[in-house]
N, C-alpha and C positions, 0 to 999 in steps of 0.2 A: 415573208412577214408583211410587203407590203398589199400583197394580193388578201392577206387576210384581214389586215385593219381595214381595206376599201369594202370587203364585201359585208366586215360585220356594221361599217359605219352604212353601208345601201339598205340592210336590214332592217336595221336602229330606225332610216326614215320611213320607210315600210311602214311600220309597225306603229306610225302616226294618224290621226282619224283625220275625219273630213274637217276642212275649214283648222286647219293646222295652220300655224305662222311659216313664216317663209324664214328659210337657212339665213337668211340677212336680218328680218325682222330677233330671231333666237337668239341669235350672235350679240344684238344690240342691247337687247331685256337681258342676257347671262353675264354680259359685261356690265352692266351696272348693277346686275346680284349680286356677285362677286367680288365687285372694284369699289363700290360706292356712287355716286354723281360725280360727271362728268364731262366736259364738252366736244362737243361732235369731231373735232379735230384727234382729241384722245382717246374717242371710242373706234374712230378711222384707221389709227396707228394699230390701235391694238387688233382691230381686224382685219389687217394689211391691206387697206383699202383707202381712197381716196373720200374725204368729207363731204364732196361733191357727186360722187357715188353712193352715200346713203342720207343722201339729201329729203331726198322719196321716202323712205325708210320712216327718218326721223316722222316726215311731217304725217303718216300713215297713222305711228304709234301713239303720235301726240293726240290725233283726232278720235283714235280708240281709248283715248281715257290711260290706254299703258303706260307710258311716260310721260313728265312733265317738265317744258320747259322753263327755264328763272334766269335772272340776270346776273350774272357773276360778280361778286364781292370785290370791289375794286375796279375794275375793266367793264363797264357799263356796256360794251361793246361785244361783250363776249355770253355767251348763254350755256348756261349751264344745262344738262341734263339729269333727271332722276329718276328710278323705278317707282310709281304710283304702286298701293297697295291692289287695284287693277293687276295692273302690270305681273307682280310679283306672284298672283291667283294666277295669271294665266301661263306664265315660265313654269308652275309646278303644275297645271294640269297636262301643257304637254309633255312634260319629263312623264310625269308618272302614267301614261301611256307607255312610254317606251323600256320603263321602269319594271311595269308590271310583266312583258315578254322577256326581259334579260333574267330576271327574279326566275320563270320560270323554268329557263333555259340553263342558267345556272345548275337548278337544282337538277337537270340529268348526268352533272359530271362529277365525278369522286374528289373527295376532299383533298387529295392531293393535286389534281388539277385547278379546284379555287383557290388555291393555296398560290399555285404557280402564275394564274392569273391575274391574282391581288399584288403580287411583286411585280408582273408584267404590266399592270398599269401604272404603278408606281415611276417606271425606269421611261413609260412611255410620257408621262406628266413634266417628266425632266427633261426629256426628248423635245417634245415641243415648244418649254422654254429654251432650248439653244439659239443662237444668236443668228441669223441667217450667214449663208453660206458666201465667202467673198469670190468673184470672179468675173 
């Protein structure tokens, strides 16, 4: 299973055009599609990565117009993050890049395989909310 989620997820990048974001800059722009605004410590946590590790990131996206930074309600000390409607145009033009090759990919396999596929991402969705492993 694992050999095949790695090779369809090497594909997915593949199948991204020139002057594509970067797997950290995606992560950043999909978490606040998804989550709302945010600050850089809770977009950190949720990409299992250190604040000070998408330090760069942030300040990349800010300059591209993709996200914008504010000062948080309360905690003047604290800056919030948001997906600029920038931003939001360019998380869907790289999905649908990659969109358009699964779509087609898709359609070579029989209805019983999208079938078994749609419940396999399902079970995988749940998979990677689990809790990390203690040890």
């Amino acid at each position: 299973m694992r050999r095949g989620l790695i090779r369809l997820g090497r594909r997915l990048r593949q199948e991204r055009g020139e002057g594509s974001l970067s797997a950290n800059q995606l992560g950043v722009l999909g978490h606040l599609h998804r989550d709302g605004p945010a600050t850089p410590g809770e977009i950190a946590a949720a990409e299992r990565q250190r604040p000070q590790s998408l330090t760069r990131v942030f300040a990349e996206l800010e300059a591209e117009g993709l996200i914008a930074r504010e000062q948080a309600t309360g905690d003047r000390r604290r800056s919030l993050l948001r997906l600029t409607e920038a931003g939001r145009r360019e998380l869907e033009r790289d999905m649908a890049e990659r969109d358009a090759w699964l779509a087609a990919a898709l359609r070579s396999l029989g209805e019983t395989e999208r079938g078994v596929l749609a419940l396999a991402s399902t079970i995988m969705e749940r998979l990677a909310e689990a809790p990390p492993a203690r040890g």
